[in-house]
C-alpha positions as a Markdown table, in Angstrom:
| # | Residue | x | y | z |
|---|---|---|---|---|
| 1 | Unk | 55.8 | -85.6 | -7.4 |
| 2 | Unk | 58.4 | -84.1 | -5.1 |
| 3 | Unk | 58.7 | -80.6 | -8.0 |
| 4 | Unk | 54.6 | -80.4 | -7.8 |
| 5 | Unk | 54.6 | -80.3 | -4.0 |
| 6 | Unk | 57.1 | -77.8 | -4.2 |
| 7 | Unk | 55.1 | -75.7 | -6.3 |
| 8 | Unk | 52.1 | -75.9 | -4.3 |
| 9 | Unk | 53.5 | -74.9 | -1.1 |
| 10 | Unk | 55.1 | -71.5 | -2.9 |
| 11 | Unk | 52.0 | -69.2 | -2.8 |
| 12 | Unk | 49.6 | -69.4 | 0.5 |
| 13 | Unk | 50.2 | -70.3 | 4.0 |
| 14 | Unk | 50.3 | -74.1 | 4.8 |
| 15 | Unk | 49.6 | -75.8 | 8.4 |
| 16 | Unk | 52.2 | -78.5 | 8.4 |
| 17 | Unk | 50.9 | -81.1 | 10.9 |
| 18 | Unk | 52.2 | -83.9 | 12.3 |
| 19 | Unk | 51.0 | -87.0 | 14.4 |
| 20 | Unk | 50.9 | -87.1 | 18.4 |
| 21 | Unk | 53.7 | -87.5 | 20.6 |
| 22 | Unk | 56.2 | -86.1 | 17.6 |
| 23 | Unk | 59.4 | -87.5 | 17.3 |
| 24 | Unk | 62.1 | -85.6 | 15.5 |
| 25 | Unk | 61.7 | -86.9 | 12.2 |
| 26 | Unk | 58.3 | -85.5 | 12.5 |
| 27 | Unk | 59.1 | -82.0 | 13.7 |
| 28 | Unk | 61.9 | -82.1 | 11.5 |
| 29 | Unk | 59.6 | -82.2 | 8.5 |
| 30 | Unk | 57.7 | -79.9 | 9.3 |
| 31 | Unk | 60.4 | -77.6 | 10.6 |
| 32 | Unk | 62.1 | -77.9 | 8.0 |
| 33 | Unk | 59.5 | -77.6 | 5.4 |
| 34 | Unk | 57.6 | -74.4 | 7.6 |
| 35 | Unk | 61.2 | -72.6 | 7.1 |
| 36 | Unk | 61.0 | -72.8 | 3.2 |
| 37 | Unk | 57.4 | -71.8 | 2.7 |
| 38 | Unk | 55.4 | -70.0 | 5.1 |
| 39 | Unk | 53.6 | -72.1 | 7.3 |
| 40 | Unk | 53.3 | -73.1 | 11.2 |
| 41 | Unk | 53.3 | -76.4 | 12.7 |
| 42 | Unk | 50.5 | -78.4 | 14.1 |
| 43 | Unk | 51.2 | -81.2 | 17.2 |
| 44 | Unk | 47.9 | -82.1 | 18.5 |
| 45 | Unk | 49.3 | -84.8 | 20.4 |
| 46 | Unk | 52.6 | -82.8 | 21.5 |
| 47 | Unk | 56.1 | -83.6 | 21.0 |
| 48 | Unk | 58.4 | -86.9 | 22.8 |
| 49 | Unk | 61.3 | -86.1 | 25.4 |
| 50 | Unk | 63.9 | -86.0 | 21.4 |
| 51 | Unk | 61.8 | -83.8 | 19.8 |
| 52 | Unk | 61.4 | -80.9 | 22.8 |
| 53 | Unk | 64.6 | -80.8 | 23.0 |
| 54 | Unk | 65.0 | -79.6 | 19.2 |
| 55 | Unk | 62.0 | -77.5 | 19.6 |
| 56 | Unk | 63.9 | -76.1 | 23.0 |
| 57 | Unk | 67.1 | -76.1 | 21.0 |
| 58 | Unk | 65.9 | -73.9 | 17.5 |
| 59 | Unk | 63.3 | -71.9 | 19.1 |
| 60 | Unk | 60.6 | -73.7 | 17.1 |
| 61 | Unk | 57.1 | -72.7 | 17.5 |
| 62 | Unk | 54.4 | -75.6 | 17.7 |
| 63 | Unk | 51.0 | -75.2 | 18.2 |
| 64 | Unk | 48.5 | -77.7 | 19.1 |
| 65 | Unk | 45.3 | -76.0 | 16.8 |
| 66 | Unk | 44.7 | -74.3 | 13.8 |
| 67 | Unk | 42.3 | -71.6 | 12.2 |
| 68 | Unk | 41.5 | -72.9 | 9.1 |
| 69 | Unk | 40.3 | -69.4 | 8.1 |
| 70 | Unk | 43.8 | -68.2 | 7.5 |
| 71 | Unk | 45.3 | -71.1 | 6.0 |
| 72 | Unk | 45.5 | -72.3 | 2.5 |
| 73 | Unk | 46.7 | -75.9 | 2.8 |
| 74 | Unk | 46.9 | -78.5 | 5.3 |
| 75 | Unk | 50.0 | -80.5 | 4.6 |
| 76 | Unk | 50.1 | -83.8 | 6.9 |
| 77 | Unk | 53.6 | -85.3 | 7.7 |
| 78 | Unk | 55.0 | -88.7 | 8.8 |
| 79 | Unk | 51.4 | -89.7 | 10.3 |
| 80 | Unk | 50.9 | -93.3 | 9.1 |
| 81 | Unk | 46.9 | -92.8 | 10.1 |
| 82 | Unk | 44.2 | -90.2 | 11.0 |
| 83 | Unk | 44.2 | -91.4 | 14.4 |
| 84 | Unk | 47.1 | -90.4 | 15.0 |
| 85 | Unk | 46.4 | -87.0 | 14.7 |
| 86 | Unk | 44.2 | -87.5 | 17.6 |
| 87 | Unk | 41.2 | -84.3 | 18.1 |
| 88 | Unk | 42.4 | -84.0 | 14.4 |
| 89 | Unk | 41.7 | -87.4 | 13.2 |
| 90 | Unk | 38.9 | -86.1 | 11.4 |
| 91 | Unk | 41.6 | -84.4 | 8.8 |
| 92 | Unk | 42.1 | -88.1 | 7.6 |
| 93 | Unk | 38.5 | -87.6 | 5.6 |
| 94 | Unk | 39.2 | -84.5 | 3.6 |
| 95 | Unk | 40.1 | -85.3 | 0.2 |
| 96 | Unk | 41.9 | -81.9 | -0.5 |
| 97 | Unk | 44.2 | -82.4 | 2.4 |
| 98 | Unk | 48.1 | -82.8 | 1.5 |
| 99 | Unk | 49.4 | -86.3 | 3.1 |
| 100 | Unk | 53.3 | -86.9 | 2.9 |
| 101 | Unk | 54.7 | -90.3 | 4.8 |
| 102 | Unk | 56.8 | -93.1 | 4.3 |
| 103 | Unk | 55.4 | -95.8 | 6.7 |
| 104 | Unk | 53.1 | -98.6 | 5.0 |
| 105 | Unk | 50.4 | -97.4 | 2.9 |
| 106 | Unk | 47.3 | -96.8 | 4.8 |
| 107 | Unk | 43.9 | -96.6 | 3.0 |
| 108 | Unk | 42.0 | -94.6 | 6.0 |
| 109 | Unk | 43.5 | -91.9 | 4.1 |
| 110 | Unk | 40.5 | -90.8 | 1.6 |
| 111 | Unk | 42.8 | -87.5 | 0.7 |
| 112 | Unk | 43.6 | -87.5 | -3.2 |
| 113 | Unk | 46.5 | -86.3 | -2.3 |
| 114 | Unk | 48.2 | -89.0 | -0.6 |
| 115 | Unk | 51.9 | -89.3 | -1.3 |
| 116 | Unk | 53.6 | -92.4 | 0.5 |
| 117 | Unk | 56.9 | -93.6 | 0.0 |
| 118 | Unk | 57.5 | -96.4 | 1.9 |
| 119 | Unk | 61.0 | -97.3 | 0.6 |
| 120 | Unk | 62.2 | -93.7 | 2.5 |
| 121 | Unk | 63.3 | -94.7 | 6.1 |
| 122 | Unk | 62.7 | -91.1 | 7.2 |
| 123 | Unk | 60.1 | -88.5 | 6.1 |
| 124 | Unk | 63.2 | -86.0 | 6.3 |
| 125 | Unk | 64.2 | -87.9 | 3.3 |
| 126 | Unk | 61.1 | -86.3 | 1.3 |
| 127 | Unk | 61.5 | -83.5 | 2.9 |
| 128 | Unk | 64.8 | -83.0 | 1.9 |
| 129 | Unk | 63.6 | -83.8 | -1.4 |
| 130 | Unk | 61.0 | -81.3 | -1.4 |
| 131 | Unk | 63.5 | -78.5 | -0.4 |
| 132 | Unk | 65.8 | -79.7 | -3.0 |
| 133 | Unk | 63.0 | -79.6 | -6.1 |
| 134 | Unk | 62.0 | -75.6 | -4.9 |
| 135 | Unk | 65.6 | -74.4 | -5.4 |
| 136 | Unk | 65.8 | -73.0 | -1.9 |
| 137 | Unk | 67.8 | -73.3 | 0.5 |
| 138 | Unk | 67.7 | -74.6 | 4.1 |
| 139 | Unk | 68.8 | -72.2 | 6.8 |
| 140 | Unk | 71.5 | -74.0 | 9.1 |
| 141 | Unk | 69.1 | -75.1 | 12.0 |
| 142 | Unk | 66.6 | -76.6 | 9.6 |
| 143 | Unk | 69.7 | -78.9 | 7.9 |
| 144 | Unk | 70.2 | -80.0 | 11.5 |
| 145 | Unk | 66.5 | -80.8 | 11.9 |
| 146 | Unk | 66.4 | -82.9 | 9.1 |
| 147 | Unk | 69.5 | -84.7 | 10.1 |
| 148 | Unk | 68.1 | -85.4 | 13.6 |
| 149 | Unk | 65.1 | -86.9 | 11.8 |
| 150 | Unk | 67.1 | -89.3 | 9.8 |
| 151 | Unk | 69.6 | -90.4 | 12.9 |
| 152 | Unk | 65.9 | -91.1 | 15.2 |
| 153 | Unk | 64.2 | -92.8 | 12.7 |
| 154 | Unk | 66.6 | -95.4 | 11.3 |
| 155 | Unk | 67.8 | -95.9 | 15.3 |
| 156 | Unk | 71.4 | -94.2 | 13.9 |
| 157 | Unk | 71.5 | -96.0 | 10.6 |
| 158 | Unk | 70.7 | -99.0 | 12.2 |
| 159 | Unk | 67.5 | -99.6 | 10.0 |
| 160 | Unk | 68.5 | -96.9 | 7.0 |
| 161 | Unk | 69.5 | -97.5 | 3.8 |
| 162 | Unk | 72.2 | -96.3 | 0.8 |
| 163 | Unk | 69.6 | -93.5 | -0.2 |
| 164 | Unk | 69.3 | -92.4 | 3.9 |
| 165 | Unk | 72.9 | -92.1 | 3.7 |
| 166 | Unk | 73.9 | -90.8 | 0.6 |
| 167 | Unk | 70.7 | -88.1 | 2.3 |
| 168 | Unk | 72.1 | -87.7 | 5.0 |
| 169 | Unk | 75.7 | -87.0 | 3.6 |
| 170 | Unk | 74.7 | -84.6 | 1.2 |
| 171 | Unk | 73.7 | -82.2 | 3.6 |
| 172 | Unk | 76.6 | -82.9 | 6.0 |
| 173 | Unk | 77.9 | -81.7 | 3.0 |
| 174 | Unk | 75.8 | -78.7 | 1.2 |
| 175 | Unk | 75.5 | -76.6 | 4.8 |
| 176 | Unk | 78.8 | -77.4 | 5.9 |
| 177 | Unk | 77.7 | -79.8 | 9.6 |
| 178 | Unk | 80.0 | -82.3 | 10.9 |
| 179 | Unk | 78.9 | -85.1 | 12.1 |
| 180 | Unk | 79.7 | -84.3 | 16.0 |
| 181 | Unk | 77.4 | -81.5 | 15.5 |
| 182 | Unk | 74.6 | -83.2 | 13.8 |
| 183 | Unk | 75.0 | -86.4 | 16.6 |
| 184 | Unk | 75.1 | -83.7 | 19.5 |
| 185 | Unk | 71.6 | -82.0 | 18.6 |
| 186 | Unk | 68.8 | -84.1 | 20.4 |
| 187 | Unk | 71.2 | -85.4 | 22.8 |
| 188 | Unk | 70.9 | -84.5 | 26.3 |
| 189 | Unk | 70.7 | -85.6 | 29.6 |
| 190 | Unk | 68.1 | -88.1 | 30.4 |
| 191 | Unk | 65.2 | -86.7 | 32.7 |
| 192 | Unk | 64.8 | -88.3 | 36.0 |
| 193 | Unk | 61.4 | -88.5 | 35.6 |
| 194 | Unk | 62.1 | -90.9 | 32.5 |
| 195 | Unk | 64.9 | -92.8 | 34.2 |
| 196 | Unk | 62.5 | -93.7 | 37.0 |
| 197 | Unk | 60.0 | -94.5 | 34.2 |
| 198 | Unk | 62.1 | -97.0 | 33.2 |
| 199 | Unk | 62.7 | -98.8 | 36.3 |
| 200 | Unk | 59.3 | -99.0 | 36.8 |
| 201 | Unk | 58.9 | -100.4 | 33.5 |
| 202 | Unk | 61.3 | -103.0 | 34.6 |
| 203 | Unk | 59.6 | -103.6 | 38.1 |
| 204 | Unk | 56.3 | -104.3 | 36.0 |
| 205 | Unk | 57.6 | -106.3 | 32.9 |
| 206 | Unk | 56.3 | -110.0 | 32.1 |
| 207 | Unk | 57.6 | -112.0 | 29.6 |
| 208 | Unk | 56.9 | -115.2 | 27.6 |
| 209 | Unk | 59.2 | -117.2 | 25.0 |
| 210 | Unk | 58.2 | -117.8 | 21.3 |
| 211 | Unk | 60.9 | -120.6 | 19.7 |
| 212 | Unk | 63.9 | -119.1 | 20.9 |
| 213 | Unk | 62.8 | -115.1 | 20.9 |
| 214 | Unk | 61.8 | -113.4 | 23.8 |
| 215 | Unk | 58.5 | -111.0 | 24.2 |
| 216 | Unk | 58.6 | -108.9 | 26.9 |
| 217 | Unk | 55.3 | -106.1 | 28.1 |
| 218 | Unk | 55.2 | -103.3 | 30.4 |
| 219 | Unk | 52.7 | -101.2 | 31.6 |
| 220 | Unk | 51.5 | -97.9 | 33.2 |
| 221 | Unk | 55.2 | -95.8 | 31.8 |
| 222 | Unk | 54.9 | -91.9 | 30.7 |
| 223 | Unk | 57.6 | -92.6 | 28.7 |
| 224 | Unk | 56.3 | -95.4 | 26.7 |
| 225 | Unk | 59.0 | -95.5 | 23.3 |
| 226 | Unk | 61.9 | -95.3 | 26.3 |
| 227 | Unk | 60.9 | -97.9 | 28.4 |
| 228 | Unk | 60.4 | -100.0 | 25.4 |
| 229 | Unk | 64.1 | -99.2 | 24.1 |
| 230 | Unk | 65.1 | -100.3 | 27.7 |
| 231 | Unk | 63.4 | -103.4 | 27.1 |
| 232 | Unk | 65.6 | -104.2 | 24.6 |
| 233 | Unk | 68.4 | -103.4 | 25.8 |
| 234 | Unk | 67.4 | -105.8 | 29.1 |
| 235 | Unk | 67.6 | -108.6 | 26.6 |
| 236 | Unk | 64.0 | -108.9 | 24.9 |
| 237 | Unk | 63.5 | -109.4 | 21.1 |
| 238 | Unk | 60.2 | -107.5 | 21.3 |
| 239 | Unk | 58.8 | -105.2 | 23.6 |
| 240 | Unk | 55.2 | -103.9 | 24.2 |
| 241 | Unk | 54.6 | -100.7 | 26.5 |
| 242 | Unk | 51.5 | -99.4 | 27.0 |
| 243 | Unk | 49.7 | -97.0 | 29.2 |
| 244 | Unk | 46.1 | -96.1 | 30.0 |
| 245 | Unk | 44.4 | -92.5 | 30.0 |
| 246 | Unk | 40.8 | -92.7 | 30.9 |
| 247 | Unk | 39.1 | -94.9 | 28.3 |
| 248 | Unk | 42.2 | -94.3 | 25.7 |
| 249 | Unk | 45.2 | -96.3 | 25.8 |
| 250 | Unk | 48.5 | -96.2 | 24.2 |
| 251 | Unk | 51.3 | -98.7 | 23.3 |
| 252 | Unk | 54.9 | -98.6 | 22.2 |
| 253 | Unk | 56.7 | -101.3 | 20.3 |
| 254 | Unk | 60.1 | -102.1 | 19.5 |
| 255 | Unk | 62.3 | -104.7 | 18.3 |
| 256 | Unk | 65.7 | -106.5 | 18.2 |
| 257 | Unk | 67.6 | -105.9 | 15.2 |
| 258 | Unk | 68.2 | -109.6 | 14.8 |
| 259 | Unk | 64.1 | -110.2 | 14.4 |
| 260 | Unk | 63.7 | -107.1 | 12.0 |
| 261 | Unk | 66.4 | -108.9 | 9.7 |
| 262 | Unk | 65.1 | -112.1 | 9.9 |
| 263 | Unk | 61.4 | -110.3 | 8.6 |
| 264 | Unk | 59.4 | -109.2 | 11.4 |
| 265 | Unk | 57.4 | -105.8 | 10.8 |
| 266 | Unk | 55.9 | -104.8 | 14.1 |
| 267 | Unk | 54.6 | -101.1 | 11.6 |
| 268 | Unk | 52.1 | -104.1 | 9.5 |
| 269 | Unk | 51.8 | -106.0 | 12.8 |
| 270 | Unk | 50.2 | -103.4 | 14.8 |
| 271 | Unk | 48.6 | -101.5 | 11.4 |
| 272 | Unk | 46.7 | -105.5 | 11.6 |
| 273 | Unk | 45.7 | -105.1 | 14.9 |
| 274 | Unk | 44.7 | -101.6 | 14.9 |
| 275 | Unk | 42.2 | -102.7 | 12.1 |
| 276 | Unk | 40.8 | -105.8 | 14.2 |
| 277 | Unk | 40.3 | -103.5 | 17.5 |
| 278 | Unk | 39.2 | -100.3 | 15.6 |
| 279 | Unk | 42.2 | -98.3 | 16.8 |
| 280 | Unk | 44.8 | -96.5 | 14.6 |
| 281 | Unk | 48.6 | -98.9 | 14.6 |
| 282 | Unk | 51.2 | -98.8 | 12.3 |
| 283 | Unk | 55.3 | -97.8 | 12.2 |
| 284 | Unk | 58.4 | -98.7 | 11.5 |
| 285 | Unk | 60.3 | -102.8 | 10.9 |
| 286 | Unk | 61.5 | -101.8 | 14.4 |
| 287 | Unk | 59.0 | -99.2 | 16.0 |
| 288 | Unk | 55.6 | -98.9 | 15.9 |
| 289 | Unk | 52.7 | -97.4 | 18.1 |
| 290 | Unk | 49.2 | -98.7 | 18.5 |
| 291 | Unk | 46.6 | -96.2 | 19.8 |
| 292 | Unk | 42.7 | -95.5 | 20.6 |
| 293 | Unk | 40.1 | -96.3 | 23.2 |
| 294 | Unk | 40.0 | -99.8 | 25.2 |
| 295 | Unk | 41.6 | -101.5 | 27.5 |
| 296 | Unk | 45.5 | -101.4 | 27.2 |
| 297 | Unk | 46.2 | -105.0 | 29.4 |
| 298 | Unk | 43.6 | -106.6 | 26.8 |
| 299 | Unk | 45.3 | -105.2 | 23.7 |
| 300 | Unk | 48.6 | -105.9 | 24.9 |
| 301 | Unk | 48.1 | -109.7 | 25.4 |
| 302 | Unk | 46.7 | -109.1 | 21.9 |
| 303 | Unk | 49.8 | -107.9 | 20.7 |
| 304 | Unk | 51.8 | -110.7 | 22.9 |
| 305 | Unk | 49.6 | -113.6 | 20.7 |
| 306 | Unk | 50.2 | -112.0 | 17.6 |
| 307 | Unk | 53.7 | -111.4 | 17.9 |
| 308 | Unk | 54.3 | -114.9 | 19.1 |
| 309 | Unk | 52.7 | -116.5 | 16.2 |
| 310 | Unk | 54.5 | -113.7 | 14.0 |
| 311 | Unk | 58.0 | -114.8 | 15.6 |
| 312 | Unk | 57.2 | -118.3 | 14.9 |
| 313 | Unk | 57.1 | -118.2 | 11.7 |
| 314 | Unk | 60.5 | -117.2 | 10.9 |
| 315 | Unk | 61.9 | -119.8 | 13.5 |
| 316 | Unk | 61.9 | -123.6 | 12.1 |
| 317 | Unk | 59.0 | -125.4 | 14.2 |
| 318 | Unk | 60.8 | -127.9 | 16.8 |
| 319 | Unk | 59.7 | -131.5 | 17.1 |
C-alpha cells in the first residue's frame, strides 16, 4: 500500500488536507509529505497552540481553501471523519479522494481509497512510511515534523508502541537529531491567554464519581484539548471540555492513563455518540474530539452518562 501511494503522489500536484484545529501529527503529515512531492497543505479548521508553533517554527505555509482546478489529488490525512474537515466535509463523499489515518475505521468515508491503519499510534508513522517506499529523502525540518507528530500523539510515548519507537528512532537516527532537539521543537512558553483558559476551566468544572473513577466537565474554554489535559492533571480520570460557537459546538476529551489500560476508548466512545447525535466523534484510547451543531451542555451530560456506564464496566459492581 505504502509503495502505491508513493507512486501516485510522484507526478501531479496533491492538496494534502488535514482535519480542523490540526495538531502536529497532522501538520506533520502533511508537511512532511508536501516536502517530498509537490503539494500545499489544506487546514480548514486551522491549526492548535503545538502545531502554530511548528508552522511558526519551519515557515510552513497552510492554507485554509483550495482550487481544485490546479490540483491533481486530494490526499486527506489523520481526519478520523468528514466532519472534521468542517466547510470541507463534503470531501468525505468523493470516492476518488485519497484518505490516509490511523484512528478507528470510519465508514462515512465512501472514498475507495481509504487507507486506515489503526494499529499506527501516529499518522507520522505512515508517513514516514510513505517517504521511506519513494526513496526520497526528508529534508531536516520535515524529520523534526514527523518527530513532533509522533511525541503529541502518543502523549510522549505514553500511549505508543515498539513500532512508534523503533519509528521514531530510526529517524533520530537517518537525519542525524537528538533527542533534545526533537523534544525542544513544539515546546514553548504557554500563552496567557491559554493559562487563564485553564483556570477558568477550573472555576467552571463539575464532577461526578463512577465506582471509584472520577469524570470531570468544563465548559466555555478556547483552548479546549488544554483545559482538558489540566483536568487531568487536577486529578480526574476523564475529562470533557466543550465550547459553543453559534449553533456549533465542540468538545475535547481526555483520559487517565490508568483507565486507557484498563480498556477505556474515549476515540469509539465519542465515534458512538457522534453517530447517535449526528455529529462527527472519534480519536485516540486517550484523546478524542466530538464536533457539529447542538447544544454543547446537552451533549456533554451525554458524554458524562456514557462514560459513566463505560467506566463501570471495567470496575467490579459493589454490593
Amino acid at each position: 500500500m505504502k509503495s502505491a501511494l508513493a507512486k501516485s503522489f510522484l507526478t501531479g500536484t496533491s492538496a494534502f488536507v488535514i482535519h480542523g484545529n490540526a495538531d502536529p501529527d497532522a501538520l506533520g503529515s502533511a508537511y512532511a509529505l508536501s516536502t517530498i512531492f509537490s503539494g500545499s497543505i489544506i487546514a480548514p479548521g486551522g491549526l492548535d497552540r503545538s502545531s502554530k508553533i511548528l508552522a511558526e517554527k519551519f515557515s510552513i505555509a497552510v492554507q485554509d481553501d483550495f482550487d481544485e482546478v490546479n490540483i491533481d489529488r486530494i490526499v486527506i490525512l489523520d481526519t478520523s471523519g468528514p466532519e472534521q474537515l468542517g466547510k470541507l466535509s463534503y470531501l468525505g463523499e468523493d470516492e476518488n479522494v485519497i484518505v490516509i489515518d490511523h484512528h478507528t475505521k470510519n465508514s462515512a468515508w465512501k472514498s475507495k481509497h481509504y487507507h486506515c491503519d489503526d494499529k499506527k499510534k501516529s499518522c507520522c508513522e505512515i508517513a514516514y512510511e510513505i517517504v521511506k517506499a519513494s526513496g526520497r529523502k526528508l529534508s531536516h525540518n520535515a524529520a523534526l515534523a514527523l518527530l513532533s507528530g509522533m511525541l503529541t500523539d502518543t502523549g510522549h510515548f505514553r500511549y505508543g508502541n515498539a513500532a512508534t519507537l523503533e519509528a521514531f528512532a530510526e529517524i533520530l537516527k537517518h537525519y542525524d537529531i537528538d533527542m533534545h532537539e526533537a523534544l525542544g521543537v513544539i515546546e514553548g512558553e504557554t500563552q496567557l491567554s491559554e493559562k487563564i483558559s485553564q483556570l477558568r476551566g477550573a472555576q467552571r468544572l463539575n464532577y461526578v464519581r463512577a465506582e471509584k473513577f472520577i469524570i470531570a466537565t468544563s465548559f466555555g474554554s478556547a483552548f479546549e484539548a488544554s483545559v482538558g489535559k489540566s483536568l487531568i492533571m487536577l486529578g480526574a480520570d476523564v475529562a470533557f471540555v466543550g465550547s459553543q460557537r453559534g449553533d456549533h459546538f465542540r468538545i475535547s476529551a481526555r483520559a487517565s492513563s490508568e483507565v486507557v489500560d484498563l480498556g477505556l476508548h474515549l476515540g469509539k466512545l465519542l465515534e458512538g455518540i457522534g453517530k447517535e447525535t449526528s455529529s462527527g466523534g472519534g480519536g485516540h484510547p486517550g484523546a478524542a474530539g466530538l464536533s457539529g451543531q447542538g447544544d454543547v451542555r446537552r451533549i456533554l451530560d451525554l458524554c458524562v452518562h456514557r462514560s459513566k456506564k463505560a467506566l463501570r464496566s471495567l470496575t467490579p459492581v459493589k454490593h
